[in-house]
C-alpha positions as CSV (number, residue, x, y, z in Angstrom):
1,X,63.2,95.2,131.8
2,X,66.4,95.9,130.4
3,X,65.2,94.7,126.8
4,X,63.2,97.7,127.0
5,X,66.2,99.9,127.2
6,X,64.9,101.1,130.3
7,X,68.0,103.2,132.2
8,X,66.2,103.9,135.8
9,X,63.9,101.0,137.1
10,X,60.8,103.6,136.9
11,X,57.8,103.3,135.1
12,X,55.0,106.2,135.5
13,X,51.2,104.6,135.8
14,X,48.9,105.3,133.3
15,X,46.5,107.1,135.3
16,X,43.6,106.8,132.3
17,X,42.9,110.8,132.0
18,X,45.5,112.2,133.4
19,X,48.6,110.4,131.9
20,X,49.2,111.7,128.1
21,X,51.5,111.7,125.3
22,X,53.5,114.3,126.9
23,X,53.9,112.9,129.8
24,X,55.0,109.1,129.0
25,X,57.0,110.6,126.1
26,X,58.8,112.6,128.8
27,X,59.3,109.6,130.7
28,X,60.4,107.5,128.6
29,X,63.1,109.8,126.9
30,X,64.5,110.1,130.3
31,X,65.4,107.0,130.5
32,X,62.3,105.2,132.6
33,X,59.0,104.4,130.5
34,X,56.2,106.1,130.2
35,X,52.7,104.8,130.3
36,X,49.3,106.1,128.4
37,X,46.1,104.7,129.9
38,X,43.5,104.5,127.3
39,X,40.9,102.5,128.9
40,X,38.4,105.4,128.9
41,X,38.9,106.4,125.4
42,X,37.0,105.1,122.1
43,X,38.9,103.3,119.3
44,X,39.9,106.7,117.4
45,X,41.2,108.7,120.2
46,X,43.0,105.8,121.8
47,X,44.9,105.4,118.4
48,X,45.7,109.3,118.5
49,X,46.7,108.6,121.9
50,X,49.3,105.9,121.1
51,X,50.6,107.5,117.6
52,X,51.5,110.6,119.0
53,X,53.6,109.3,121.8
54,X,55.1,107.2,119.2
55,X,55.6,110.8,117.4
56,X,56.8,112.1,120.3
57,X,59.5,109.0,121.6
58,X,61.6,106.6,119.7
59,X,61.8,104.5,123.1
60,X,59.8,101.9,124.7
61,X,56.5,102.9,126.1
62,X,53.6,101.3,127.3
63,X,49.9,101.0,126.5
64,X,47.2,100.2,129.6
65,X,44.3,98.7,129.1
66,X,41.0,97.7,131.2
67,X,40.0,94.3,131.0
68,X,36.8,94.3,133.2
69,X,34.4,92.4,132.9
70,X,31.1,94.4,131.8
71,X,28.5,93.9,134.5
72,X,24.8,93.2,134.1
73,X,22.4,95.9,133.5
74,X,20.5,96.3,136.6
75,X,17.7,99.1,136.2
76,X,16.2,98.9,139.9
77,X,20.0,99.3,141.3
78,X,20.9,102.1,139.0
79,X,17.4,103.7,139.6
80,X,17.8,104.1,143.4
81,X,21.5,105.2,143.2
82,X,20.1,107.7,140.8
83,X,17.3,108.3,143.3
84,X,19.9,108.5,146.0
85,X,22.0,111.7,144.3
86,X,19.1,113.4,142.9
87,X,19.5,115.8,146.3
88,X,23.1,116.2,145.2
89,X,22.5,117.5,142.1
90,X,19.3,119.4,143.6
91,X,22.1,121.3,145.3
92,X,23.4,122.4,141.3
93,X,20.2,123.2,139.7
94,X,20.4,120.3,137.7
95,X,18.6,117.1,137.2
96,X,20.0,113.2,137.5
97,X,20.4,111.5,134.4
98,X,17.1,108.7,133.7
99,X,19.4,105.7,133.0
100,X,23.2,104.7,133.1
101,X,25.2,103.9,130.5
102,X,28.1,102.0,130.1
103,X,30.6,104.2,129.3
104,X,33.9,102.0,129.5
105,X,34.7,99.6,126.9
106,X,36.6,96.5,128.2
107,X,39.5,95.6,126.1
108,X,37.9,92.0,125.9
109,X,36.1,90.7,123.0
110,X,37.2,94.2,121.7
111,X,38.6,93.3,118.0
112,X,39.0,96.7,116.8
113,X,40.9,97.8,120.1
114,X,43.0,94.8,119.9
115,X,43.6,95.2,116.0
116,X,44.2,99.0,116.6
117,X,47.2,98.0,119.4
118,X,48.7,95.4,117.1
119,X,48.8,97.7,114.0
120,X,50.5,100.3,116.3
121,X,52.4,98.4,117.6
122,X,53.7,99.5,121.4
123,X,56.8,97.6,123.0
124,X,55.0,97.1,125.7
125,X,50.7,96.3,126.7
126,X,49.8,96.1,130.3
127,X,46.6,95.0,131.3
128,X,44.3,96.0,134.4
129,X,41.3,94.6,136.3
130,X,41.9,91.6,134.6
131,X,43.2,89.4,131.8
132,X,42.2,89.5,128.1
133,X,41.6,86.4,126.1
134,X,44.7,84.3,125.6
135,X,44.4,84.9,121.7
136,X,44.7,88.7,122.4
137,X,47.8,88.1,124.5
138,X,49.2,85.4,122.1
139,X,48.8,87.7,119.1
140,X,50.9,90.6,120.7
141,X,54.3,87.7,122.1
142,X,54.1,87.2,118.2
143,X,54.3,91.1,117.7
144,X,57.2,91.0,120.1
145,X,55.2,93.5,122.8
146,X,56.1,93.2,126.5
147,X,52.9,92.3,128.5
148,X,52.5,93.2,132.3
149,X,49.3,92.6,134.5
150,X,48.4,94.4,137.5
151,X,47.9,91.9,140.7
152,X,47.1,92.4,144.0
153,X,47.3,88.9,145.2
154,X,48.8,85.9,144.5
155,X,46.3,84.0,142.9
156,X,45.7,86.9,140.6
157,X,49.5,86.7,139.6
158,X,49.2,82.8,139.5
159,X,46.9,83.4,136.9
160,X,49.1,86.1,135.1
161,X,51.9,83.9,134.9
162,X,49.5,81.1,133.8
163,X,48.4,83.2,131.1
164,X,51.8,83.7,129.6
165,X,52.3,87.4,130.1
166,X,55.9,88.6,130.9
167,X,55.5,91.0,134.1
168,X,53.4,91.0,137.1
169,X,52.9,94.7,138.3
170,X,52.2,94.5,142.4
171,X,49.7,96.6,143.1
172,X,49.8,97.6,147.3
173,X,46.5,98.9,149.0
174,X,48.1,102.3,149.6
175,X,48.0,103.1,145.3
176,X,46.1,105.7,143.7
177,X,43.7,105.0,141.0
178,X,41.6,101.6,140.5
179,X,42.9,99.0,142.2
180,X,43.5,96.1,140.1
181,X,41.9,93.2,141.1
182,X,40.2,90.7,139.2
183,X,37.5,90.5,141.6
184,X,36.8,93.6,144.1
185,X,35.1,91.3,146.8
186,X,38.3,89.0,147.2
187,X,40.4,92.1,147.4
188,X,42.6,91.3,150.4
189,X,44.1,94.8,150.5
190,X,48.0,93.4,150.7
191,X,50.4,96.1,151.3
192,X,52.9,97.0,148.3
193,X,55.8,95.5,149.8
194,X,54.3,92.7,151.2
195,X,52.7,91.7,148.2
196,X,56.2,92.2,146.3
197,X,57.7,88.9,148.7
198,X,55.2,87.1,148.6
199,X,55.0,87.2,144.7
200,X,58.7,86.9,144.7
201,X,59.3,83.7,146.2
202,X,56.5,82.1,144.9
203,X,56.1,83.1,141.0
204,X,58.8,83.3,138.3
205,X,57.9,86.5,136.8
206,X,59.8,89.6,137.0
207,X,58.0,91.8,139.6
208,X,57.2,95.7,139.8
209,X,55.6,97.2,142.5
210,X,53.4,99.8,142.6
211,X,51.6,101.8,145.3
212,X,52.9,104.4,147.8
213,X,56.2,104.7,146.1
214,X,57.6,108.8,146.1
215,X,61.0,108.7,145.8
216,X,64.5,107.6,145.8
217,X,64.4,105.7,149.4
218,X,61.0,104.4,148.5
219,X,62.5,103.0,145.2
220,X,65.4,100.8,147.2
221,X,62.6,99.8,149.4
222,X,60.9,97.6,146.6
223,X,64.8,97.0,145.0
224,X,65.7,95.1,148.2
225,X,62.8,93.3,148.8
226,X,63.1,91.5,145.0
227,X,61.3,94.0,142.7
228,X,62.9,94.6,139.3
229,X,61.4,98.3,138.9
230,X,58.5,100.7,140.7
231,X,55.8,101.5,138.7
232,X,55.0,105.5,140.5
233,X,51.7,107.5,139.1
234,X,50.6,110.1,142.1
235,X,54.8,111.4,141.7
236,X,54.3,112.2,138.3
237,X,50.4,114.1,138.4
238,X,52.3,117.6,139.3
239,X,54.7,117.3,136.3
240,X,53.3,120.0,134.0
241,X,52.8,117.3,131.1
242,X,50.1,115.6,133.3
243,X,46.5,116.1,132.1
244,X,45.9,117.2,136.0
245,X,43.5,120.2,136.4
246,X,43.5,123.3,138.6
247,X,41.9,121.8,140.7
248,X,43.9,118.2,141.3
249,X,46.9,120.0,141.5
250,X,45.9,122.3,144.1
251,X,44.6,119.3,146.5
252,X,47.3,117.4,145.9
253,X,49.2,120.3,147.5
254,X,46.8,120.6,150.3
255,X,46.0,119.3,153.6
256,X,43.7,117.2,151.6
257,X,46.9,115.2,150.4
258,X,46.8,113.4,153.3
259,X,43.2,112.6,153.7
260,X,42.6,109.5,150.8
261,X,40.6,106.6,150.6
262,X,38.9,103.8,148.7
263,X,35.7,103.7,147.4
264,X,33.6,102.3,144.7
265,X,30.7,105.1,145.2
266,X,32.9,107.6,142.4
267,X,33.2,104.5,139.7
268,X,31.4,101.3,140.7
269,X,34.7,99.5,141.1
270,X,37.2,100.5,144.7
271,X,39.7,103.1,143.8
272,X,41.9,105.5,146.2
273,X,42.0,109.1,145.8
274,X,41.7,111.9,148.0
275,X,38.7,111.8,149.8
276,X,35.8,114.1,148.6
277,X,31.8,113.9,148.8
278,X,31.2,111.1,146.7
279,X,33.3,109.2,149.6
280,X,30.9,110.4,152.2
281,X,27.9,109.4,150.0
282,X,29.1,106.0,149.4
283,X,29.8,105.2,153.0
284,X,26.0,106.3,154.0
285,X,24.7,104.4,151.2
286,X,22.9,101.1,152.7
287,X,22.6,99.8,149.6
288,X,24.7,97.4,146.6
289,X,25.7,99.8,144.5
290,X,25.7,99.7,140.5
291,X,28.1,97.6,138.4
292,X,31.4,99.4,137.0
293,X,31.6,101.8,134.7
294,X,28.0,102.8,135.1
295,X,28.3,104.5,138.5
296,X,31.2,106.4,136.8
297,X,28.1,107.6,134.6
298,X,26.7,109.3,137.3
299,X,29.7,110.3,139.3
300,X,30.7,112.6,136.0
301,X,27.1,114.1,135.3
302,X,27.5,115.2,139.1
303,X,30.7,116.7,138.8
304,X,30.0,117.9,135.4
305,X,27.2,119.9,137.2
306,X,28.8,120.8,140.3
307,X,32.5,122.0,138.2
308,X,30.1,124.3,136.3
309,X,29.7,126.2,139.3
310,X,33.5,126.3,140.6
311,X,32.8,123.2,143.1
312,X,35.2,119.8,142.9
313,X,33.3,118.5,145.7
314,X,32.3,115.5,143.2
315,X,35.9,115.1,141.3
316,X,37.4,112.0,140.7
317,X,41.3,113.4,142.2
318,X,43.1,109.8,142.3
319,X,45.9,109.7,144.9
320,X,47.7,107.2,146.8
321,X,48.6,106.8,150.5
322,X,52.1,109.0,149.3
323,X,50.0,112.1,147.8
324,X,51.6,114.5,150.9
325,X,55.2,113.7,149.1
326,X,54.3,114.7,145.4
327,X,56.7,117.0,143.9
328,X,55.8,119.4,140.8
329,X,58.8,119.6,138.6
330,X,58.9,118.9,135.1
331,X,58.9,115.2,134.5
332,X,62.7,114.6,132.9
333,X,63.8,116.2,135.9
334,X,61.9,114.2,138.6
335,X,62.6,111.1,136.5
336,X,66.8,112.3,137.3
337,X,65.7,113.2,140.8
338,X,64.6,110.1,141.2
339,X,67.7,108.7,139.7
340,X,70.0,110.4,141.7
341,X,68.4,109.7,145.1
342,X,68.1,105.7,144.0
343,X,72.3,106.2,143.5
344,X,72.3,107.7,147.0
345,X,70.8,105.3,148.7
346,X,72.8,103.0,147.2
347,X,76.1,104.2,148.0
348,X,74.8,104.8,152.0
């Protein structure tokens, strides 16, 4: 990581809506690297996206991408999910939606996206529930971009490494967000530093590991047991650059900090965040849900009706298993915090 000019061994997640330019910029001028996540944006605004950090940084940053595969329209699944939430948004005054869309572009077999990233240019390109096509990841080694991956086993980083990308990011089961797996149903849930050994000793890729990671002590953690950086996302949502609403900030200083969990009822894919009623409705559903991104669809016509009548019940507030131990301090400064209690621990 040191190519990357990198002087702390911390990069912040991209949190897709809640990391932005401000943020990664802030990050990365510290002296860690900043991420933007533009996996839920279009073509145009993920462009604006990654030029303005550029305007904002003249260091390394990186650009996250989804690489899901899009899943098969269903209509009778989708209806009776739909049918399933009407009550829900009975509760607003409002009405379901009559079909699901899918929202989400995949970053594979997506030339303008790739074609956008290549003309701007990023030092590095990290990818996320899965792997793009080997052209794609060909095309930016040429560029001279950085690739990582996210896996969260060790076939999933066989395959990185297979693929010819540069870094494996080790994503634990206590992370915030999506997790990262290729496939959700062989998701073995591996803790962060267990999954760091075991992808130590038997790939050859730098590892960074990600998931439950706060501060300084949780830093030398990962150091010791063979990770070459942290990648940290629910440390950094307080930081005043974060995209983070009203709302998210005040749970994440709650009680409700220490009451997350994963579910695929807010997205269609298994993500952790701090548990709210789409939680509740997912684990009483008896049924296979949609594909991803279309139960996102529905998840934000829900809370877009619910939010317009003060209620977050419905929000999508991402947190991992370390959301009690967020700090809200300007980013620069918990980047040094950070800093100083890695130093400490070292000299203990």
């Amino acid at each position: 990581m040191a190519r990357l000019g990198m002087q702390h061994p911390i990069i912040q997640a991209p949190m897709a809506g809640t990391s932005t330019p401000q943020l990664a910029a802030a990050v990365s001028n510290a002296g860690g690297l900043g991420s933007v996540g533009i996996g839920a944006y279009g073509v145009e605004q993920a462009e604006q996206h990654v030029a303005q950090t550029h305007a904002l940084t003249a260091r390394a940053f990186n650009v996250n991408l989804f690489c899901h595969r899009n899943a098969a329209a269903d209509v009778q699944r989708e209806a009776a999910w739909l049918e399933y939430l009407a009550p829900e948004f009975e509760r607003f005054g409002a009405a379901p939606p009559t079909a699901l869309r899918c929202i989400y572009a995949s970053a594979v077999g997506n030339p303008p996206l790739q074609a956008m990233l290549l003309r701007q240019r990023p030092q590095v390109v990290s990818f996320h529930f899965g792997l793009p096509e080997a052209s794609f990841i060909e095309a930016l080694r040429q560029a001279g971009t950085t690739t990582m991956a996210c896996a969260t086993s060790l076939d999933e980083a066989l395959q990185i490494q297979q693929a010819g990308v540069d870094v494996i990011v080790a994503q634990g089961m206590e992370a915030g967000g999506h997790r990262g797996c290729f496939d959700p149903e062989q998701d073995r849930l591996l803790s962060s530093l267990a999954l760091v050994q075991i992808l130590v000793r038997h790939t050859r890729l730098p590892v960074v590991a990600a998931g439950g990671i706060m501060d300084g002590a949780g830093i030398a953690a990962a150091l010791q047991v063979g990770a070459c950086a942290v990648q940290m996302g629910t440390a950094f949502i307080l930081c005043p650059e974060s995209a983070a609403s009203p709302a998210y900030r005040a749970e994440l200083q709650s009680d409700r900090a220490y009451d997350t969990g994963i579910t695929a009822a807010i997205s269609g894919r298994p993500a952790r965040g701090m548990v709210n009623r789409l939680h509740l409705l997912g684990r009483g559903y008896g049924q296979a849900l949609p594909g991803y991104p279309m139960v996102y669809d529905a998840g934000k016509a829900l809370h877009q009706a619910a939010s317009a009548q003060g209620s977050s019940d419905y929000a999508a507030h991402w947190a991992g298993q370390g959301a009690p131990l967020a700090r809200a301090m300007p980013a620069a400064d918990l980047v040094a915090t950070l800093a100083r209690e890695l130093n400490a621990q070292a000299r203990a």
